[in-house]
SEVOLO-456968 format. One record per residue: x, y, z of N, C-alpha, C in turn; residue number from 1; chain; residue in three letters. Coordinates in Angstrom, 2 decimals. Each point is the difference from the previous one (the first is absolute). Example, Ala and Ser with C-alpha at 12.3 -4.5 7.8 and 13.67 -1.06 7.14 Angstrom:
BEGIN
(pt (13.19,-5.69,7.80),(-0.89,1.19,0.00),(0.90,1.20,0.00),1,"A","Ala")
(pt (-0.35,1.05,-0.72),(0.82,1.19,0.06),(-0.77,1.09,0.73),2,"A","Ser")
***
This chain:
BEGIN
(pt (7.36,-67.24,6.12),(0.98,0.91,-0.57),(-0.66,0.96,-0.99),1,"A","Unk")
(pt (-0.70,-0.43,-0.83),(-0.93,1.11,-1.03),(-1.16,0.74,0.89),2,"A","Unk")
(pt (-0.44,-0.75,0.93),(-0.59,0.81,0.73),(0.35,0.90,0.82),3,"A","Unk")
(pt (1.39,0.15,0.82),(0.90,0.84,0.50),(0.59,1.13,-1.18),4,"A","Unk")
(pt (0.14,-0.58,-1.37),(0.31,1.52,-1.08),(-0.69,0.32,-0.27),5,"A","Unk")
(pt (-1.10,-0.49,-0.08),(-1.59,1.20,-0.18),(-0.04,0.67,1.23),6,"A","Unk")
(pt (-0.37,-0.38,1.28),(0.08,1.15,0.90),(0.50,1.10,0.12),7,"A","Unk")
(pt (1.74,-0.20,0.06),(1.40,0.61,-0.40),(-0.45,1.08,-1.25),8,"A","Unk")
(pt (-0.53,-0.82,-1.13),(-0.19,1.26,-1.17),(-0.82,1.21,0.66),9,"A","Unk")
(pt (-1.15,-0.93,0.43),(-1.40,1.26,0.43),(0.81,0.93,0.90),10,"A","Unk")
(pt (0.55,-0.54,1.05),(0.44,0.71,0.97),(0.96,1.39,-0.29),11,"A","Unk")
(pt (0.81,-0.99,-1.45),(1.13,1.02,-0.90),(-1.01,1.28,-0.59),12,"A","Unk")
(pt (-1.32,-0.37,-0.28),(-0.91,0.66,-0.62),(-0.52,0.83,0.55),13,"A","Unk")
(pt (-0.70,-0.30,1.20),(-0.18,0.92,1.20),(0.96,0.79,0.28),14,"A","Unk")
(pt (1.17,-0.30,0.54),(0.89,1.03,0.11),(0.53,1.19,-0.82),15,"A","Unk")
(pt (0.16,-0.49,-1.07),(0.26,1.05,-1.03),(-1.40,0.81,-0.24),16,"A","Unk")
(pt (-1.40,-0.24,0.51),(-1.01,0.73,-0.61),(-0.25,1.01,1.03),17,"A","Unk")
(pt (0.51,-0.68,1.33),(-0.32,0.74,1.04),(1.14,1.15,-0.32),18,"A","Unk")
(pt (1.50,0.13,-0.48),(0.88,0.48,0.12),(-0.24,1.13,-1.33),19,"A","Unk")
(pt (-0.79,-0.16,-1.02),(-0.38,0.63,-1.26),(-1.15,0.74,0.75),20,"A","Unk")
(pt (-0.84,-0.03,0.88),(-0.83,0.43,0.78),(0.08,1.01,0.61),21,"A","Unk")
(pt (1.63,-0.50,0.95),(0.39,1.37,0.61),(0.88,1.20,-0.26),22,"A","Unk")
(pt (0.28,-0.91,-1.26),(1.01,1.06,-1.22),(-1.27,1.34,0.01),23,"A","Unk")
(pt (-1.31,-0.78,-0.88),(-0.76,1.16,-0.39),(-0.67,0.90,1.03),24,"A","Unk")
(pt (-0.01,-0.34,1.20),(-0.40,0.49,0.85),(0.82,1.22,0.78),25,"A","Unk")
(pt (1.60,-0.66,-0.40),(0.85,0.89,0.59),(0.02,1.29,-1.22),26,"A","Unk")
(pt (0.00,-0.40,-1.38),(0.19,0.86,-1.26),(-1.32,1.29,0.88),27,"A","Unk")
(pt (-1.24,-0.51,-0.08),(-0.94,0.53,0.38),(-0.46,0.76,0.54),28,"A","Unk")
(pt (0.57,-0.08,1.23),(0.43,0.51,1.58),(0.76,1.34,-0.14),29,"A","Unk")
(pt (0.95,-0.19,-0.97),(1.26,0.81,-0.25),(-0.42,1.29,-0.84),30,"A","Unk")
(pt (-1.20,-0.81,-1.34),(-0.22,1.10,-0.84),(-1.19,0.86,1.13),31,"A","Unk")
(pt (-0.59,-0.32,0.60),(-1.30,0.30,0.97),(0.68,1.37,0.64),32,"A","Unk")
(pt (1.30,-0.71,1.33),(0.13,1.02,0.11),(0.94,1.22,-0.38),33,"A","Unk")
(pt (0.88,-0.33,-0.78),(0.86,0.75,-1.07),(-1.71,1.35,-0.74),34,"A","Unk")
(pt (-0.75,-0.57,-0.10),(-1.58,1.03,-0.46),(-0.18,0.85,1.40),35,"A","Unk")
(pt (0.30,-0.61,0.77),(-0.90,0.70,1.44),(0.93,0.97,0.44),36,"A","Unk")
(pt (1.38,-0.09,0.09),(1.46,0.59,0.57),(0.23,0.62,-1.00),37,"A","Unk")
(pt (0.23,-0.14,-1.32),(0.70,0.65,-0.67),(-0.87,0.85,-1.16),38,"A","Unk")
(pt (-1.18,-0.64,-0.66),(-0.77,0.65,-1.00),(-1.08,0.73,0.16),39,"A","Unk")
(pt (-0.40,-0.27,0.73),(-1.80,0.49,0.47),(0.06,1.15,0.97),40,"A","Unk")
(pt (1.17,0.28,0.55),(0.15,1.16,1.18),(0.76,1.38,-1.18),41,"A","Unk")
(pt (0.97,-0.48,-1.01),(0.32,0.86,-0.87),(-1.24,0.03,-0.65),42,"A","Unk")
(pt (-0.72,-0.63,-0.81),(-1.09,0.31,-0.93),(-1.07,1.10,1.07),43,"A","Unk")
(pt (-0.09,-0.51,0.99),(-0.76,1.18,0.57),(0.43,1.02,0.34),44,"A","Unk")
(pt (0.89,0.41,0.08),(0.92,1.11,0.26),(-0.17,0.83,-1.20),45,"A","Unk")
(pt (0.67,-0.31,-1.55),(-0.21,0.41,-1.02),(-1.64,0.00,-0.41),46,"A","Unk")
(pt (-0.95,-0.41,0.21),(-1.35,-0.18,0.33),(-0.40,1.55,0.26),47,"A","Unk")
(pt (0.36,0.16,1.32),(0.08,0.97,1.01),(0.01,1.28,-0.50),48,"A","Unk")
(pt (1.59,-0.21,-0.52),(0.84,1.40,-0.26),(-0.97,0.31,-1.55),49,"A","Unk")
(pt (-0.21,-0.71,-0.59),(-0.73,0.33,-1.87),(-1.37,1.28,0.42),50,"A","Unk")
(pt (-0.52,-1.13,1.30),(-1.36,1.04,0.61),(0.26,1.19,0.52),51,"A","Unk")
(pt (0.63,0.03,0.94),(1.00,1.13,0.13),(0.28,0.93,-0.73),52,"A","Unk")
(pt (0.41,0.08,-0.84),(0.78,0.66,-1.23),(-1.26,0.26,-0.83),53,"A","Unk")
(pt (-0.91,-0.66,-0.18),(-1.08,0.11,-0.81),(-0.91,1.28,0.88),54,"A","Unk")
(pt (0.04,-0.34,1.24),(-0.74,1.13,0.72),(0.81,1.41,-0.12),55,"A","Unk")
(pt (1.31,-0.20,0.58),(0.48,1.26,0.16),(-0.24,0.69,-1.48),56,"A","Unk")
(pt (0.21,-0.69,-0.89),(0.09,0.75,-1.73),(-1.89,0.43,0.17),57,"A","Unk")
(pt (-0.61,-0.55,0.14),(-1.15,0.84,-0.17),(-0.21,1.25,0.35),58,"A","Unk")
(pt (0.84,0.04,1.77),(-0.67,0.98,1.07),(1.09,1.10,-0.64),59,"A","Unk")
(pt (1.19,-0.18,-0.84),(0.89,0.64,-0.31),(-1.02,0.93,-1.79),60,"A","Unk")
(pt (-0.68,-0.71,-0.78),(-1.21,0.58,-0.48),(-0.23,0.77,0.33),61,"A","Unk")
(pt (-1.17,-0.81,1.05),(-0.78,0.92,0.73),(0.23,1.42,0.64),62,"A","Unk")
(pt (1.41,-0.17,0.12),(0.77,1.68,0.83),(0.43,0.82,-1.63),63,"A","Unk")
(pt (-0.12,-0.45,-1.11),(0.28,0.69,-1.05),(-1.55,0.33,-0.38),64,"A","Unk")
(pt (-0.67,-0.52,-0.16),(-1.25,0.09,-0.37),(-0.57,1.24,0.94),65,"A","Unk")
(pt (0.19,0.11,1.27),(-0.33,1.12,1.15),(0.34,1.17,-0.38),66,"A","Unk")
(pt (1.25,-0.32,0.12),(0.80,1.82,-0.83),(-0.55,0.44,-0.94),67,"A","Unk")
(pt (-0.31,-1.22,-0.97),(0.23,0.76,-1.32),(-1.50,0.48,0.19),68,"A","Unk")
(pt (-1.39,-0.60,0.52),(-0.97,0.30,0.39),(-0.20,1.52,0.47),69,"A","Unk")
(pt (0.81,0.00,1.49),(0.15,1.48,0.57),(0.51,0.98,-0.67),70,"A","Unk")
(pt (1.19,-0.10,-0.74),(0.64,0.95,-1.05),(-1.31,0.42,-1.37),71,"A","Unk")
(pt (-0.96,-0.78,0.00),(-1.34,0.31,-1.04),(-0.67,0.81,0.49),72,"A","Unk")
(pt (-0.50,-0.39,1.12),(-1.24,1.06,0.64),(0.57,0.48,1.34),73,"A","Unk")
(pt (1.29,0.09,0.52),(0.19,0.55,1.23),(-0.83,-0.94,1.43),74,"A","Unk")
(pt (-0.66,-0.57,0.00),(-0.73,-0.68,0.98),(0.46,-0.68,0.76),75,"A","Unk")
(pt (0.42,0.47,1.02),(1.53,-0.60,1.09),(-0.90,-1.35,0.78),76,"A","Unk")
(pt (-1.74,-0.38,-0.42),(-0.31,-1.44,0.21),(0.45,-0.87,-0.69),77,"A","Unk")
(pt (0.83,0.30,-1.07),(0.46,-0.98,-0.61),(1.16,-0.51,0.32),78,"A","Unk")
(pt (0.45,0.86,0.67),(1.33,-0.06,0.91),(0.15,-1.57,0.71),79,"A","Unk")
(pt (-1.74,-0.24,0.22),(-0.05,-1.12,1.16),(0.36,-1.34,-0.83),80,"A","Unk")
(pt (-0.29,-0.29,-1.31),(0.86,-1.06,-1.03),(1.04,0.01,0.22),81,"A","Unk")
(pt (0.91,1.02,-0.41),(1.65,0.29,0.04),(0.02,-0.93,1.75),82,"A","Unk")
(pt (-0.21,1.04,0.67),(0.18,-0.60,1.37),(-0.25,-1.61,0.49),83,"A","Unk")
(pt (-0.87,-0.55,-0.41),(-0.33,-1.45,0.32),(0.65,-0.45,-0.56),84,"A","Unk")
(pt (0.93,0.41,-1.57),(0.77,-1.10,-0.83),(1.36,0.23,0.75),85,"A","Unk")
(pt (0.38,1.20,0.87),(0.76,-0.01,0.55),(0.93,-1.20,0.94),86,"A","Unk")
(pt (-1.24,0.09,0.85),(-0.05,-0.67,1.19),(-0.37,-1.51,-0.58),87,"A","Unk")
(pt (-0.68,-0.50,-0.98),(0.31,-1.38,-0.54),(1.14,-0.50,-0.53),88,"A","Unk")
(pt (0.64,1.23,-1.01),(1.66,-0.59,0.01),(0.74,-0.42,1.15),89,"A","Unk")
(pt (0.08,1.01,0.59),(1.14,-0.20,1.26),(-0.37,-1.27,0.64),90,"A","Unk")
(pt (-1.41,-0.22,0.31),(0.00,-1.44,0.34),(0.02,-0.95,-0.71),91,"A","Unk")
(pt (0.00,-0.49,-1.32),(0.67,-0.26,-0.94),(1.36,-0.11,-0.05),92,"A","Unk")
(pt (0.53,0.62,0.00),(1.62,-0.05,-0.23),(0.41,-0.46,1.49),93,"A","Unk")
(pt (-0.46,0.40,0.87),(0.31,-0.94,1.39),(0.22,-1.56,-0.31),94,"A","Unk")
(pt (-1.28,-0.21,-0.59),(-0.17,-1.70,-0.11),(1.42,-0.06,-1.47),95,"A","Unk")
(pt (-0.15,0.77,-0.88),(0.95,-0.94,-1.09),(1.34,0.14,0.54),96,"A","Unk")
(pt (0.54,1.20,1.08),(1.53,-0.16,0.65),(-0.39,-1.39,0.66),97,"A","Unk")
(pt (-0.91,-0.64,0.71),(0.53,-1.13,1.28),(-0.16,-1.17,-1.57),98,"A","Unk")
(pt (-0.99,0.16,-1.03),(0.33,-1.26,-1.10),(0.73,-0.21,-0.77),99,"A","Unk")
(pt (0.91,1.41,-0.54),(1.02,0.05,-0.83),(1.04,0.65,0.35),100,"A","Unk")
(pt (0.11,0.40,1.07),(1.39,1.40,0.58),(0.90,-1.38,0.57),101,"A","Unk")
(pt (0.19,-1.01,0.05),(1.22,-1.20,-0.10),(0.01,-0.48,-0.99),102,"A","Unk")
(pt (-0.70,-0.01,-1.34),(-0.21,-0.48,-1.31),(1.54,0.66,-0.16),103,"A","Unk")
(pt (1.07,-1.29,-0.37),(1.07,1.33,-0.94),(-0.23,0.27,-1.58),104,"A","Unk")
(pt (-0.80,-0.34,-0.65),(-0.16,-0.42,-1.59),(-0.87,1.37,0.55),105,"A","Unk")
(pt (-1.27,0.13,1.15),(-1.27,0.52,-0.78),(-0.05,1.50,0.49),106,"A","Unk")
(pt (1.23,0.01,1.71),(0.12,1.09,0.67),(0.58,1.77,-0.71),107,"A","Unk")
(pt (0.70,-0.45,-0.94),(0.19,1.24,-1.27),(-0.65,0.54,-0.40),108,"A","Unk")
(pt (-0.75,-1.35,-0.51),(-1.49,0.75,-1.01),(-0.89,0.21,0.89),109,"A","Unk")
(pt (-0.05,0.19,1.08),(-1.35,-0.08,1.05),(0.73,1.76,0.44),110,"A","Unk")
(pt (1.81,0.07,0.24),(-0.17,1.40,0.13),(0.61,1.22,-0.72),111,"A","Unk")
(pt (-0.35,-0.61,-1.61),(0.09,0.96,-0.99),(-1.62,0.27,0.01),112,"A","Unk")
(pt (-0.63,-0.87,-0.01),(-1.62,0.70,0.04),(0.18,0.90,0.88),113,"A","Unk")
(pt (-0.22,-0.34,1.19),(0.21,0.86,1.15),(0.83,1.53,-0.29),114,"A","Unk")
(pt (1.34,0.27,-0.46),(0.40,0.74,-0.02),(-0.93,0.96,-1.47),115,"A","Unk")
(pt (-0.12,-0.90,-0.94),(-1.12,1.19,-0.90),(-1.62,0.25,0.32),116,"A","Unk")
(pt (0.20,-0.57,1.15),(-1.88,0.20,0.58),(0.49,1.13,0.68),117,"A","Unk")
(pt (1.25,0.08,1.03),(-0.09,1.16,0.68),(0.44,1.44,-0.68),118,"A","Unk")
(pt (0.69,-0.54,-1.48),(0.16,1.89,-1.12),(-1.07,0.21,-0.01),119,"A","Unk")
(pt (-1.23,-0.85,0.00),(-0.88,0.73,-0.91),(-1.03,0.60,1.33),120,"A","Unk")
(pt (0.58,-0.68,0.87),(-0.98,0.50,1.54),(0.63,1.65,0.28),121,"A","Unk")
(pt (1.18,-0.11,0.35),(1.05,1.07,0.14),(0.21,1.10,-1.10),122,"A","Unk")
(pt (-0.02,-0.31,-1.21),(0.11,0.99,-1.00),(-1.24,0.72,-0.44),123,"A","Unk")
(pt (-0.97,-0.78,-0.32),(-1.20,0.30,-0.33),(-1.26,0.01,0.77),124,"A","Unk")
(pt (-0.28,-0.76,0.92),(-1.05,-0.13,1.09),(0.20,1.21,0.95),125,"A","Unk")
(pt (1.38,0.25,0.63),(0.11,0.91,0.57),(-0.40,1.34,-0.54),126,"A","Unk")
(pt (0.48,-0.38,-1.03),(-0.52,2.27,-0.66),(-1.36,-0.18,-0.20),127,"A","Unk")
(pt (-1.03,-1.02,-0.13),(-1.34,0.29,-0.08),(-0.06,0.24,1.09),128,"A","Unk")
(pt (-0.08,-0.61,1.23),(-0.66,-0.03,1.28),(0.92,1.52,0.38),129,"A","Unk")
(pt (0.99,0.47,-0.36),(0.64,1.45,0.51),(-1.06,1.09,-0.74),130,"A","Unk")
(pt (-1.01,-0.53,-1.25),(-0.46,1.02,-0.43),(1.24,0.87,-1.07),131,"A","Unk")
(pt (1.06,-0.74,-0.78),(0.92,0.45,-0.64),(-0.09,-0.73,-1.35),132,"A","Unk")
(pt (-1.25,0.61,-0.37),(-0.26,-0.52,-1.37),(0.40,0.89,-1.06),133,"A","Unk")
(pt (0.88,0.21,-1.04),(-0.07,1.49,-0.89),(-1.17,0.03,-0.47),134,"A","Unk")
(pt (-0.28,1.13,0.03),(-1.62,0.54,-0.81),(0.50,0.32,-1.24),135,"A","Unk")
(pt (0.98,0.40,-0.63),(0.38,0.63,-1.23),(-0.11,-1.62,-0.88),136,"A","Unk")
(pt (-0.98,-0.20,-0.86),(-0.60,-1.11,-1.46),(1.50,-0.76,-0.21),137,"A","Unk")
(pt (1.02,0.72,-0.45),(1.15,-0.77,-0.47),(0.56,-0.59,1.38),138,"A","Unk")
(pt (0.08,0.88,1.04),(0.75,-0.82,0.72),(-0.74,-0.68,0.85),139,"A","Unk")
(pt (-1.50,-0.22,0.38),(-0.22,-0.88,0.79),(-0.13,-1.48,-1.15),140,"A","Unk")
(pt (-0.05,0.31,-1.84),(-0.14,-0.91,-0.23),(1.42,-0.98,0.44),141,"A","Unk")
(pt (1.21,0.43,-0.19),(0.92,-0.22,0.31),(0.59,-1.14,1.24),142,"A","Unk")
(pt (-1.44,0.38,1.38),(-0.12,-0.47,0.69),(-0.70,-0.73,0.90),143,"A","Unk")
(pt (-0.87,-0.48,-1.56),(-1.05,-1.22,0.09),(1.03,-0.83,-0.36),144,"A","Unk")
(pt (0.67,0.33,-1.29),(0.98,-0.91,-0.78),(1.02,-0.28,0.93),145,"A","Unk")
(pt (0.51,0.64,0.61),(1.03,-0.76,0.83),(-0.77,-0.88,1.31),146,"A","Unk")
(pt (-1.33,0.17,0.68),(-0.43,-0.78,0.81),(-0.27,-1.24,-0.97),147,"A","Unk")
(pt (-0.58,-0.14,-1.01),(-0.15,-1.13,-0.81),(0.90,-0.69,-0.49),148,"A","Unk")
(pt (1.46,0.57,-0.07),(1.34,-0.73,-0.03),(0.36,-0.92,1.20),149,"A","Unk")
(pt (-0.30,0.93,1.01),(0.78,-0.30,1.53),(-1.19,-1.79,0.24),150,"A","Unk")
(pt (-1.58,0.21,-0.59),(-0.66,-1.19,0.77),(0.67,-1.25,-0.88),151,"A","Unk")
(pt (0.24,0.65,-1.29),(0.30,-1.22,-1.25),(1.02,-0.90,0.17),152,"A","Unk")
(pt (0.92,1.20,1.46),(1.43,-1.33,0.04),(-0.39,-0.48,1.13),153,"A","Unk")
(pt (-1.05,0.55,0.75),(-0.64,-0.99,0.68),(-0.66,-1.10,-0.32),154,"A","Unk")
(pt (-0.83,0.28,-1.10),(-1.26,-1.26,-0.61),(1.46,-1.29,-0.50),155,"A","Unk")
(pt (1.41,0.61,-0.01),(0.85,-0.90,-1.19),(0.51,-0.79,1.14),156,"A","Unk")
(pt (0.33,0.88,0.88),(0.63,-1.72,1.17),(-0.93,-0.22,0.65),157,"A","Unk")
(pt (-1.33,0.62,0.30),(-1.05,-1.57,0.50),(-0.59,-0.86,-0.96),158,"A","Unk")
(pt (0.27,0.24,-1.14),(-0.36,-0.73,-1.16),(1.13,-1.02,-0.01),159,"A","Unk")
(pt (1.06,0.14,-0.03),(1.35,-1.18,0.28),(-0.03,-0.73,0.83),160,"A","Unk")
(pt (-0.17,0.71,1.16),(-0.05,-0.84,1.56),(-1.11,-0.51,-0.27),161,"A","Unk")
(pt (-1.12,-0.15,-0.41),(-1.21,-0.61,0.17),(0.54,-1.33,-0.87),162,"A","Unk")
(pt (0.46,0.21,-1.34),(-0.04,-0.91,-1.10),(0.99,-0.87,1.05),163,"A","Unk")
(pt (1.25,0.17,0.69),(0.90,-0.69,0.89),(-0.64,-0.78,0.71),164,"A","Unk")
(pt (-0.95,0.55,0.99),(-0.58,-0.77,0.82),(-0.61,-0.87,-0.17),165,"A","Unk")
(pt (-1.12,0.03,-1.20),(-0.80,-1.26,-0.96),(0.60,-0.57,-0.38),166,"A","Unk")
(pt (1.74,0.50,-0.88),(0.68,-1.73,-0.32),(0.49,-0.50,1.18),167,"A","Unk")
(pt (0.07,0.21,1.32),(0.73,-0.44,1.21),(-1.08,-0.69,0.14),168,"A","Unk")
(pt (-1.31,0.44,0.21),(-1.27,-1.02,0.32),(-0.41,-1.17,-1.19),169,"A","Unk")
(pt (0.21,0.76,-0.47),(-0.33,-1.35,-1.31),(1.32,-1.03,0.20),170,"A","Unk")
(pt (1.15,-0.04,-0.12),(1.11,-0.77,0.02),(-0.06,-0.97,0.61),171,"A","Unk")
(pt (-0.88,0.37,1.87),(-0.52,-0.83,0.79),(-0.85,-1.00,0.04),172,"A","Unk")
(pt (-0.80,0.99,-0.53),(-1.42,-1.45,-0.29),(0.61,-0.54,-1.35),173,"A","Unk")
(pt (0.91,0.33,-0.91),(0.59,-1.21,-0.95),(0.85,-1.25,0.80),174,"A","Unk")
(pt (0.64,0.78,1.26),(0.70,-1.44,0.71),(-0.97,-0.73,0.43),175,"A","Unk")
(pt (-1.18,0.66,0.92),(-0.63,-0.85,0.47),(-0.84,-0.89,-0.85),176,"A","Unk")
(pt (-0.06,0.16,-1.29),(-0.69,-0.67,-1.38),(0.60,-0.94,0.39),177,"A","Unk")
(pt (1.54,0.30,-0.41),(1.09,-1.34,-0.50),(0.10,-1.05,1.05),178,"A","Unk")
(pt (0.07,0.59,1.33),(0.35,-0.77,0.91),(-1.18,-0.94,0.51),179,"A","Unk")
(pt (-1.26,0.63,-0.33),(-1.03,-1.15,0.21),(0.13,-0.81,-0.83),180,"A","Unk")
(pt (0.38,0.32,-1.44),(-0.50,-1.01,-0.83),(1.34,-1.01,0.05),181,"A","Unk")
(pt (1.29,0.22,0.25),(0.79,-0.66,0.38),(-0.10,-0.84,1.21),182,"A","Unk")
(pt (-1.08,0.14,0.94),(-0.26,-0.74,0.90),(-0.97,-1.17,-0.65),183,"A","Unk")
(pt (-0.79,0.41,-0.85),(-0.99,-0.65,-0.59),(0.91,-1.26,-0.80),184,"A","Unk")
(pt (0.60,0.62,-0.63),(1.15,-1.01,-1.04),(0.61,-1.15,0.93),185,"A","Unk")
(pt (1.04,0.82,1.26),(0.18,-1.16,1.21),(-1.26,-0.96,0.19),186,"A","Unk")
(pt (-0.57,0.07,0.21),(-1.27,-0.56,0.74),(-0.44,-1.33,-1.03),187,"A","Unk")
(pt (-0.46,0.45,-1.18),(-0.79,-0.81,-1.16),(1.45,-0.96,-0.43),188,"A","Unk")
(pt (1.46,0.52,0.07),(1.38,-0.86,-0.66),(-0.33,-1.18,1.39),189,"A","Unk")
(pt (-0.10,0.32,0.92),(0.46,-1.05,1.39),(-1.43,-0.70,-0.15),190,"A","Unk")
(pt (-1.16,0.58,-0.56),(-1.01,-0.57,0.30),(-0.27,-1.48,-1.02),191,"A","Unk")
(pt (0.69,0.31,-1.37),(0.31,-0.36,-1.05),(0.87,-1.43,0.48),192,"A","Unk")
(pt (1.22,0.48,0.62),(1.13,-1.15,0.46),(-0.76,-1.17,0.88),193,"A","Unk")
(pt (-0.41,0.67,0.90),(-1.11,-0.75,1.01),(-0.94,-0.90,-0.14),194,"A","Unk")
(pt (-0.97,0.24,-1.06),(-0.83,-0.95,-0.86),(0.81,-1.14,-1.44),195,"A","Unk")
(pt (0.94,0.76,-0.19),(0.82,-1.30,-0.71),(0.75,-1.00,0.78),196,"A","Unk")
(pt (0.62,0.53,1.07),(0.49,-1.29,1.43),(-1.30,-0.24,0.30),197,"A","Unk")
(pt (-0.87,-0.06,0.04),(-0.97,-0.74,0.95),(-0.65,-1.01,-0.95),198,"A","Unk")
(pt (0.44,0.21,-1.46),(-0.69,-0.99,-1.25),(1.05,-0.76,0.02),199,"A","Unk")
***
């Protein structure tokens, strides 16, 4: 009979360790792929879109830097800067519409940039490249100052949208912090329970 409730215990012991076992395994499983489905495909996305945005803002520079170059010395090779930063935005902004143009938080600010990238393309880019610069001192200063207005409300919503996108990316890798280390906590509590039933 004492030898039949010792078995019975171990067996009680076994069972419950095996069953604390597959608790943590299932906890495990869950946080694993809850990372794979849900965190790691957004973190790269926002990943993505930061690079993105980081490129297009350069090549968007780089097409201010051209003008203002050609408008110095007339040298329509400089033209070829303007032009390459051209053609790097647009592919640029291709990629941040397919990473953020369903964003509803980020799709606003993705096309208020957009809409003050294209004043300053349309208002001001156009009259250089038309050759409709005023020559008269007061008024072409007039209309440096307003191209330098038109990029500034540009520099102000990719400066927003950028800061957006880094707390969207950062937020992520804070879940994925928590949720490992909450797996960690599961793991060491059951591991904890496990070695006191077996004493």
């Amino acid at each position: 009979s004492g030898v039949l409730s010792i078995a019975e215990g171990v067996d009680r012991v076994f069972r419950d360790v095996i069953v604390m076992i597959a608790v943590a395994a299932l906890a495990l499983t869950t946080i694993f792929v809850y990372l794979v489905v849900a965190i790691r495909p957004q973190q790269t996305r926002y990943r993505s879109a930061a690079s993105a945005l980081a490129l297009a803002h350069a090549a968007m520079l780089d097409e201010a830097s051209g003008l203002r170059g050609y408008l110095l010395v007339r040298d329509e090779q400089l033209l070829g800067t303007f032009k390459q930063g051209t053609t790097t935005v647009a592919a640029q902004n291709a990629r941040l519409d397919g990473y953020l143009g369903g964003d509803r938080k980020l799709a606003p600010l993705l096309l208020r940039m957009r809409v003050a990238a294209q004043a300053w393309e349309s208002e001001w880019v156009r009259a250089v490249l038309a050759g409709n610069v005023p020559t008269d001192v007061q008024a072409a200063g007039a209309f440096f100052a307003r191209g330098d207005d038109l990029f500034q409300a540009y520099r102000s919503a990719e400066s927003v949208l950028d800061e957006r996108v880094q707390a969207r990316r950062d937020d992520l890798y804070f879940q994925q912090d928590r949720l490992l280390a909450s797996g960690l906590v599961t793991t060491l509590v059951l591991a904890a329970f496990i070695i006191l039933m077996a004493n």
